[in-house]
N, C-alpha and C positions, 0 to 999 in steps of 0.2 A: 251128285250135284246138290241133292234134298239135301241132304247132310251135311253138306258143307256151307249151306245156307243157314241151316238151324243152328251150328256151333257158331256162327258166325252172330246172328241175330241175340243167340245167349249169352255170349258176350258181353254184347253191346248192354242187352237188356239189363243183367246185372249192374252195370254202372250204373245206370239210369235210375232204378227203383230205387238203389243204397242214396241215390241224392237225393231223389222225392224223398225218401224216409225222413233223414237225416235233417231237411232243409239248410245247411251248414253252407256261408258265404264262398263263394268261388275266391282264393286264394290266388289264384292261377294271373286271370287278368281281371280289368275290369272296363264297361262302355261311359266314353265322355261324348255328351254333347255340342257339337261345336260351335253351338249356337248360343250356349248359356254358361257352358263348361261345369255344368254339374256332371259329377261323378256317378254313373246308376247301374246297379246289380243287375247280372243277365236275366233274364226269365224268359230268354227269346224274344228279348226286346229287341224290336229295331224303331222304334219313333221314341222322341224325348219325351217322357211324362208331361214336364210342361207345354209341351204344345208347340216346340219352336222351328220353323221349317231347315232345319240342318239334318246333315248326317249326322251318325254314333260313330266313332273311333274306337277299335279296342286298344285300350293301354295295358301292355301284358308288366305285372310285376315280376321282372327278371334284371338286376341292376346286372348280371351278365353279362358277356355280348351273345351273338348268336352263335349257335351251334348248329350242326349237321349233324342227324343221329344215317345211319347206315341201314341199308334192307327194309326200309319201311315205306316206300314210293315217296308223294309227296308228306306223309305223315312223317318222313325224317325231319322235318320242321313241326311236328306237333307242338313244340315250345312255342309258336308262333301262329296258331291257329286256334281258335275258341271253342274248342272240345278236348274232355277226357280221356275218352279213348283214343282208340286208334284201330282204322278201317285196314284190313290186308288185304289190300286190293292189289299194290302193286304197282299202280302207275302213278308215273311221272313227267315233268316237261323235260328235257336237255336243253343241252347248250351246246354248242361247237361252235368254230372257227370256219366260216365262209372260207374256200379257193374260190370255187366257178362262180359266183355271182357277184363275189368280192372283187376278181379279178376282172371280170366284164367292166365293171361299173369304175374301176378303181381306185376301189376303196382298200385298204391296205388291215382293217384293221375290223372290219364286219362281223360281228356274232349275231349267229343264228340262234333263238328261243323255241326250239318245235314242241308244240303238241297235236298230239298226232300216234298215227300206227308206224311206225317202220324200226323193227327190230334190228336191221343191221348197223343203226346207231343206237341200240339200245331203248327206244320209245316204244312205248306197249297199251296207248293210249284206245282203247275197242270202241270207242263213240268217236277217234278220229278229230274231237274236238278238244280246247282248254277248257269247254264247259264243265269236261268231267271234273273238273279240280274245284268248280265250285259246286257240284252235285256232291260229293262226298263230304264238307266238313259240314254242310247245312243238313244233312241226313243225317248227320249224325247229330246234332246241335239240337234239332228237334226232339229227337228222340230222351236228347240228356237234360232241356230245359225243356220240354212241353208235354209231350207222349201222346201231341196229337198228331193226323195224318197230313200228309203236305198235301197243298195245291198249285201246281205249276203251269202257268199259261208262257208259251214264246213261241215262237215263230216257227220251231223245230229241235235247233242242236240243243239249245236247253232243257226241252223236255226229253229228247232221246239219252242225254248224259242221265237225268236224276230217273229215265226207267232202265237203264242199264244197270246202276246202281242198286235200283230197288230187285232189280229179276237176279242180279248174283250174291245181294244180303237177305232178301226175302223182306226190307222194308216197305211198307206199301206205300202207294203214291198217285196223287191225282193228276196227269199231264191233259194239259188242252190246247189242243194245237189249230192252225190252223186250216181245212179240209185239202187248200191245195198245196200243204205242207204233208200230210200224212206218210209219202213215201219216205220221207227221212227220220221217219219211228220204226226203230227197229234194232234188236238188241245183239251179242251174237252167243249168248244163251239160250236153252233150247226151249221152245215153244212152251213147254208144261210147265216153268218157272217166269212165266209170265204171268201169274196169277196175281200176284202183288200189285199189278200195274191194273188202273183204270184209265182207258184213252179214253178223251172225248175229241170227236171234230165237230169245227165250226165252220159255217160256212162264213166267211169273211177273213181281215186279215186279222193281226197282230194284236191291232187293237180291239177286235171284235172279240178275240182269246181272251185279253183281259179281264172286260165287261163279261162277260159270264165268269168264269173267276172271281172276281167283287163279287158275283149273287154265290155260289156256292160254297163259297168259304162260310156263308153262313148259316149254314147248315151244321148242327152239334157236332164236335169230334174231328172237324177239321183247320187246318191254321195255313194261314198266306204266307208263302217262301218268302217272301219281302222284296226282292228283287233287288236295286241296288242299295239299298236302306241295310240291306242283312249284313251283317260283319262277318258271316260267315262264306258267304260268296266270293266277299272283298279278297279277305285273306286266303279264302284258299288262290285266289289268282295270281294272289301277290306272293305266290311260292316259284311261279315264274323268273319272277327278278332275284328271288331268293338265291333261284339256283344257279340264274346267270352270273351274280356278284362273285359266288365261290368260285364259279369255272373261269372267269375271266379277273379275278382278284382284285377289283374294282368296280364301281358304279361306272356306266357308259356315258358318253358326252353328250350322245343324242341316244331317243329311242322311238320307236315304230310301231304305229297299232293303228288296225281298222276297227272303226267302232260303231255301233248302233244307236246305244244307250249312254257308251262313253263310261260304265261302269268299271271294264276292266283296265283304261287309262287313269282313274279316280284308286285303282288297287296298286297302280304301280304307281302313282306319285306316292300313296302311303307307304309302300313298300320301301321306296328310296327313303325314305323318311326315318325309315328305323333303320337300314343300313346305315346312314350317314351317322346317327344316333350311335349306333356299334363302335365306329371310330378307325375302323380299320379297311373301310370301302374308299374312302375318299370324303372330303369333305362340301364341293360341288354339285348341287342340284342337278343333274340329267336336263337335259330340253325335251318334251315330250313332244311329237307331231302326228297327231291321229288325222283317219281319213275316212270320209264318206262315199258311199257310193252313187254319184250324180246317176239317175234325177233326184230323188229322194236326200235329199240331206239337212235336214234342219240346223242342226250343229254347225254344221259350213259355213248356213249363210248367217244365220245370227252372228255368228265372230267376225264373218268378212263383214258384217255391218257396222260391228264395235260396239253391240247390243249385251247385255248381261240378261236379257231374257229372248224366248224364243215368241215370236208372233205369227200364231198361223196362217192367217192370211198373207202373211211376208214368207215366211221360212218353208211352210207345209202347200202350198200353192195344189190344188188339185193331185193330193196327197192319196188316194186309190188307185187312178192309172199311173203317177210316179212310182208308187213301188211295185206294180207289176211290171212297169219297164226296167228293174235295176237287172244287174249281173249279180248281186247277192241280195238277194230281201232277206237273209237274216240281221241284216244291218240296218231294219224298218225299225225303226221306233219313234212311237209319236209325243212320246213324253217323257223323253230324257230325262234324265236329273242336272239339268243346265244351270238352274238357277239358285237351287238350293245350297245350303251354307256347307262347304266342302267338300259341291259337284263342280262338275266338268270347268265352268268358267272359272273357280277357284283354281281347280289346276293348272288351267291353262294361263291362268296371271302368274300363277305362283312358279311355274315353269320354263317361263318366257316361253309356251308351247305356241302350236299353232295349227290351222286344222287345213286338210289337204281336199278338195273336190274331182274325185276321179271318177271319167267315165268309163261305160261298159268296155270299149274298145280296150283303153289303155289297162283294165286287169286284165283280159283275156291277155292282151301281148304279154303281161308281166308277170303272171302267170304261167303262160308259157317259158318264158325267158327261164324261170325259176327250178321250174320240172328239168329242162337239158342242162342247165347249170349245175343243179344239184342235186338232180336223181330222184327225184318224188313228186308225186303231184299234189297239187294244192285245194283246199276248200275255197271256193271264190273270196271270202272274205279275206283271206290270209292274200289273196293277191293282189285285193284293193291295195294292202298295207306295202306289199313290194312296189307296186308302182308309184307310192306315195315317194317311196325311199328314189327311186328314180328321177322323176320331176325333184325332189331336193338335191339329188347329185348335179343333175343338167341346168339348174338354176342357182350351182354353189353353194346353198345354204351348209352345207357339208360337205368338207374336202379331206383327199386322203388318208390324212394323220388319223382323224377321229376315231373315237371307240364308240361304235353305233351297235344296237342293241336291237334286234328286228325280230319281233316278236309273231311270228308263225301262229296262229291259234289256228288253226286246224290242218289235217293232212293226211296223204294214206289212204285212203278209200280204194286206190288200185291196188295198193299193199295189201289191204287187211280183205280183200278178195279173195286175194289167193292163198291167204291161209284161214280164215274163217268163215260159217256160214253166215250171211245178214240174215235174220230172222225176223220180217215183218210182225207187226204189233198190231193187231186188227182193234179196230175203235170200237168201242163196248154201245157209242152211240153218236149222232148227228144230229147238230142242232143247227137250228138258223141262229143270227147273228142277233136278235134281242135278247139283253139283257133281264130282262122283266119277264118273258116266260121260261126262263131258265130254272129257276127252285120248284116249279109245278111240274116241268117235263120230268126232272131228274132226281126229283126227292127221295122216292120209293127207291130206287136201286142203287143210287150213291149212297143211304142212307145204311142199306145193306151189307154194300162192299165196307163201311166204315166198322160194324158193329162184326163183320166178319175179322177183320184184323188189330180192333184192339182189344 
């Protein structure tokens, strides 16, 4: 497994150094800001030089349409993600055709998007989540414009995808999670190639991950993942819709996602956005309808308000014990990109979308429903997103004919038991939840781990 990590990292490294040498423009694509619509060279940019609160878009120069390359996971779309190389990792999202859930609800024309473990449709996803797909092009992104070390705060699957990544390429990587998250770090490589990975726990939530995260990013040798700002995150998710469009030979009329951040709904409207551009999906903008999980939902209520911004004291209401009571708090997030120029409420204009508020009750049911329908169990967030599709069936907003697109981000955890081991990820250290003594606790040994792997 050593070895297959060091060829793997040589690799990579070679492309990396020949572009530091060289310094020679990215030919490939390039970032616009949507905010100004200047044009600006990667450097692992993700905020607009001027200052201007929008996303970056990557514009790939390909007057082509898109292609499918073969055998390479989700890097069969490397023409379409913002790195060089290409990671052999292997995994990918699918696509199929609903019977049992399609047929339940009946919907005649249902496609499933799973990411996830279950190899008898072909899925080999070992984090069980879509996060992997944004862990690998942003690992690789850093290493090809930066050659600093990552720092990644979330709530759990995010940090578990980019140390999964790091234990089977040997890239290194800072994850900070949060303490009553820890059990969902864990890789299924084996313990001694865990070395790459520094955990930290925090005691607090999500957002408390954060705030230490802002302090030690500043620390020499380390760079902030970006979170939904990264066009690397973006696009690897939007390999999802990528692969849904070929299997189903069209863009969907409706589509489906449980969201947090609301990042990977902002990946799929750009996604549709180049397929329509292609010419050969269809020319029809997709409806998008993401969903939260009540009590926690900030996104919910700012849009059922008809708000363009989120107001805490309106949307975040006693925002600690709301997301300890959700059925998914990886769907906690206190600072969306709602408002920023080509986030969430962008899409959701620009979508005719609209955001669904479900409670714990109705994903457990929906969830359930999901698993005997169709043979797999779900990550709770992926079952917000079914019972969203539910409540749209039972209130018509979708009727039979439609080509609905239901995007599964997580799954498999009873699958990828019984053929691999989970391998817990012990936290290197425990902090409490301020901000401001973070660089003093952690300086000396984060400082280490950094000077040990570059």
């Amino acid at each position: 497994m050593k070895n297959a990590n060091l060829n793997i990292v040589t690799r990579i490294t070679k492309t990396s150094n020949l572009k530091h040498q060289t310094s020679k423009p990215n030919t490939k694509y390039q970032l616009r800001c949507l905010g100004c619509g200047k044009a600006i060279p990667d450097r692992y940019t993700n905020i607009c030089p001027e200052g201007h609160d929008s996303l970056l878009r990557t514009e790939y120069n390909y007057s082509m349409q898109i292609r499918k390359l073969s055998g390479m996971g989700m890097f069969n779309y490397i023409d379409w993600l913002p790195v060089d190389a290409a990671m052999p990792i292997g995994a990918s999202p699918i696509t199929y055709k609903s019977e049992g859930l399609g047929k339940e609800l009946g919907l005649k024309n249902l496609f499933i998007g799973f990411s996830g473990y279950w190899p008898e449709k072909g899925a080999f996803m070992k984090t069980c989540s879509f996060k992997e797909l944004e862990a690998s092009p942003t690992c690789l992104r850093v290493k090809e414009k930066s050659g600093k070390l990552l720092v990644v705060p979330s709530a759990g699957n995010t940090s578990r995808a980019f140390a999964e990544v790091s234990a089977r390429t040997g890239m290194p990587v800072i994850a900070i999670v949060p303490k009553s998250s820890i059990n969902r770090m864990w890789t299924t490589t084996a313990p001694e190639n865990q070395s790459s990975i520094f955990l930290i726990a925090v005691d607090g939530d999500y957002s408390d991950a954060i705030a230490i995260s802002n302090e030690i990013v500043k620390l020499e040798g380390l760079i902030a993942e970006g979170g939904a700002k990264n066009v690397a995150r973006r696009d690897g998710m939007g390999v999802v819709e990528l692969e849904a469009a070929f299997f189903m030979r069209t863009v969907p009329d409706h589509y489906f996602q449980a969201v947090g951040s609301g990042t990977g709904a902002i990946a799929a409207w750009e996604a549709f956005i180049r397929l329509i551009g292609d010419g050969r999906f269809g020319e029809k903008m997709p409806r998008i309808h993401i969903s939260q999980n009540l009590p926690f939902a900030p996104i919910y209520h700012a849009w059922q308000a008809g708000r363009a911004e989120i107001i805490a004291d309106k949307d975040m209401i006693n925002a600690g014990d709301a997301i300890k009571a959700m059925y998914s708090d990886v769907l906690s997030t206190r600072n969306p990109p709602y408002s920023i120029k080509g986030g969430v409420y962008d899409m959701l204009v620009g979508t005719q979308g609209t955001v669904y508020g479900i409670t714990n009750e109705e994903s457990r049911v929906a969830g359930k429903l999901f698993e005997s329908e169709e043979g797999i169990d779900l990550d709770p967030a992926a079952a917000v997103a079914v019972a969203a599709l539910i409540t749209a069936v039972d209130s018509g907003v979708v009727v039979k004919e439609d080509k609905i697109l239901l995007n599964i981000t997580g799954g498999g955890y009873n699958r990828l038991k019984a053929d691999h081991r989970m391998n817990r990820i012990e936290a290197r250290m425990e902090l409490k939840s301020s901000a401001q003594l973070a660089l003093d606790v952690v300086e000396t040994e984060v400082s280490e781990f950094v000077r040990g792997h570059l």
